[in-house]
py3Dmol code that shows the C-alpha trace and the ligand (Angstrom):
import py3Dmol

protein = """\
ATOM      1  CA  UNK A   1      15.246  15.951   7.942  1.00  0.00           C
ATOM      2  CA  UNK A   2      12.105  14.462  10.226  1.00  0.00           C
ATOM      3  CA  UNK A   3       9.113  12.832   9.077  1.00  0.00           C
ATOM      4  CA  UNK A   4       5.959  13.572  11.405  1.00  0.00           C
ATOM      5  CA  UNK A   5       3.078  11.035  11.221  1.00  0.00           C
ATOM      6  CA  UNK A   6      -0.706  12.197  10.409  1.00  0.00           C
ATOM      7  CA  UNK A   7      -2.039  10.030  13.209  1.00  0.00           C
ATOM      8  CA  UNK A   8       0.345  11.261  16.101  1.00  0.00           C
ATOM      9  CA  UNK A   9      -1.010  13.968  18.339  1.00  0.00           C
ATOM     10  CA  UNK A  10       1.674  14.637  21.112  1.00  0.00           C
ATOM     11  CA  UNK A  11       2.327  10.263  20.857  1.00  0.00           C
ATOM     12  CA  UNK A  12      -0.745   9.392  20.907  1.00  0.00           C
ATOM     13  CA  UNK A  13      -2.098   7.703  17.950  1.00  0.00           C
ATOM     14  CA  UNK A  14      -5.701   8.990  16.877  1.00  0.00           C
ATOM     15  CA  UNK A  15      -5.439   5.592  14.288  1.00  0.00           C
ATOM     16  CA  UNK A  16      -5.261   3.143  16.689  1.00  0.00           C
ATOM     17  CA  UNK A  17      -6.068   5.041  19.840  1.00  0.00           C
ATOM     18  CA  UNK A  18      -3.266   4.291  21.814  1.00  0.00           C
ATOM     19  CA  UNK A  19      -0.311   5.520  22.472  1.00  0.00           C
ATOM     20  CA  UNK A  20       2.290   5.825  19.608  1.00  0.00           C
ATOM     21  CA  UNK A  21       4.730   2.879  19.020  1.00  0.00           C
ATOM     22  CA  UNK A  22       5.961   3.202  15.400  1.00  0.00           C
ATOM     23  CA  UNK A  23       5.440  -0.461  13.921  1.00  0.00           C
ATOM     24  CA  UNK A  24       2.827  -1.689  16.103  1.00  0.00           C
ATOM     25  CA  UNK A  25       0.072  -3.675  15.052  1.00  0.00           C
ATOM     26  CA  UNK A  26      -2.418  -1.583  12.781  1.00  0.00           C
ATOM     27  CA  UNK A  27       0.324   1.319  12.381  1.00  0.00           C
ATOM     28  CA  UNK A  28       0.988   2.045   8.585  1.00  0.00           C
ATOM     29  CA  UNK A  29       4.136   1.576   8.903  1.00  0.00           C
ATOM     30  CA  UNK A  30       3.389  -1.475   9.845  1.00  0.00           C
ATOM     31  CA  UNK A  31       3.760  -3.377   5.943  1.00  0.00           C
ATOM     32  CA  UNK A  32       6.282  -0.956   4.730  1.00  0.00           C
ATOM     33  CA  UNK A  33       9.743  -1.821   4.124  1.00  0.00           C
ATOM     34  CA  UNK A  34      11.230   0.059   7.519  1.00  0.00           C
ATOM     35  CA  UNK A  35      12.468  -2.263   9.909  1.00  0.00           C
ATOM     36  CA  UNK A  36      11.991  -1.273  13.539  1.00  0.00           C
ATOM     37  CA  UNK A  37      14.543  -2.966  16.164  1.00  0.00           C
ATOM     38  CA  UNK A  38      13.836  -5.035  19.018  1.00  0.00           C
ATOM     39  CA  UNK A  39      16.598  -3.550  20.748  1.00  0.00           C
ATOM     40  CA  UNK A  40      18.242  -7.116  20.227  1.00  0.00           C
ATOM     41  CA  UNK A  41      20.247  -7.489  17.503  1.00  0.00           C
ATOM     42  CA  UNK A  42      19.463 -11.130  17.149  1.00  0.00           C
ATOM     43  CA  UNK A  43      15.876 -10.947  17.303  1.00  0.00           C
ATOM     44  CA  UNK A  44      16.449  -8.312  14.130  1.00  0.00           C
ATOM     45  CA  UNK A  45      18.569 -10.530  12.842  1.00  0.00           C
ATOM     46  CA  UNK A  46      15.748 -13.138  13.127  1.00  0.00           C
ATOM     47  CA  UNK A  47      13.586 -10.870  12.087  1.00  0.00           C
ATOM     48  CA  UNK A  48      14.889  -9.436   8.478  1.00  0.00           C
ATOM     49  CA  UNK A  49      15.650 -13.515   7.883  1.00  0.00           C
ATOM     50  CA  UNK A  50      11.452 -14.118   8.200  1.00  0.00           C
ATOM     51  CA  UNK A  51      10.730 -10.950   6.050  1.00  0.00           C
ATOM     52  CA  UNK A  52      13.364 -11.594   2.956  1.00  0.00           C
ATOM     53  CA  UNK A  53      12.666 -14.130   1.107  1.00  0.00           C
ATOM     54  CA  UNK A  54      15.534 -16.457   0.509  1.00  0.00           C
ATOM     55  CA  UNK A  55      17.264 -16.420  -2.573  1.00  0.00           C
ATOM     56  CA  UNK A  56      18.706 -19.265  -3.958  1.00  0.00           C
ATOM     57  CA  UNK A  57      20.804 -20.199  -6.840  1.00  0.00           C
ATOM     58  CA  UNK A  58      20.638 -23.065  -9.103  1.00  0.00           C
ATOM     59  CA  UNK A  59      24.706 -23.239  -9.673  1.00  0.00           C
ATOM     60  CA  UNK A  60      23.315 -26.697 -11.487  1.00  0.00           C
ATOM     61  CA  UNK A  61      21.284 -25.010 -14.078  1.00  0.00           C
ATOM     62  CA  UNK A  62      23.641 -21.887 -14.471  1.00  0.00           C
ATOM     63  CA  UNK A  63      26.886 -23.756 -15.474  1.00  0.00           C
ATOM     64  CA  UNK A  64      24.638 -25.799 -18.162  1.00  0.00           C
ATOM     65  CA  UNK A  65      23.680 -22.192 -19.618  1.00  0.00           C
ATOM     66  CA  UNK A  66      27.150 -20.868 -20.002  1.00  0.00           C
TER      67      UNK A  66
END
"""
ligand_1 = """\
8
SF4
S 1.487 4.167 15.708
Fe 2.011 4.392 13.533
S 0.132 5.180 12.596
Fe -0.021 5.549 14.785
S 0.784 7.607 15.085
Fe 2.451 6.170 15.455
S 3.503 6.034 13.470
Fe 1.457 6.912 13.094
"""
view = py3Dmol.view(width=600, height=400)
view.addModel(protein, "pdb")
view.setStyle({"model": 0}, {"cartoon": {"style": "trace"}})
view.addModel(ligand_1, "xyz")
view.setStyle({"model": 1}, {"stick": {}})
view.zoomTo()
view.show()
């Protein structure tokens, strides 16, 4: 299965006018849920951390419910 962009022509992006980098500023993949590495896997690491918001849990308030 492959997925071919609207914008590429032969890696060069007709959006943004500049060569094709998946991710890249002003790409629509850009805001989607796809995470592109760095080629680091602590920069990713670093990365997914900004993007998800934490999630924390109130043990406090969930014994006092049970
Ligand atoms: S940079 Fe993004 S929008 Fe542009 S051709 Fe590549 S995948 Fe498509």
């Amino acid at each position: 299965m492959g997925w071919t962009c609207q914008h590429d022509y032969n890696g060069y992006c007709k959006l943004i006018k500049k060569p094709c980098v998946p991710g890249m500023k002003g790409c629509i993949l850009k805001s989607s849920e796809y995470i592109f590495s760095t080629g680091s896997y602590e920069e990713d690491k670093k990365a997914q951390e900004a993007k998800e918001p934490k999630e924390e849990i109130d043990f406090c308030a969930l014994a006092r419910s049970n």
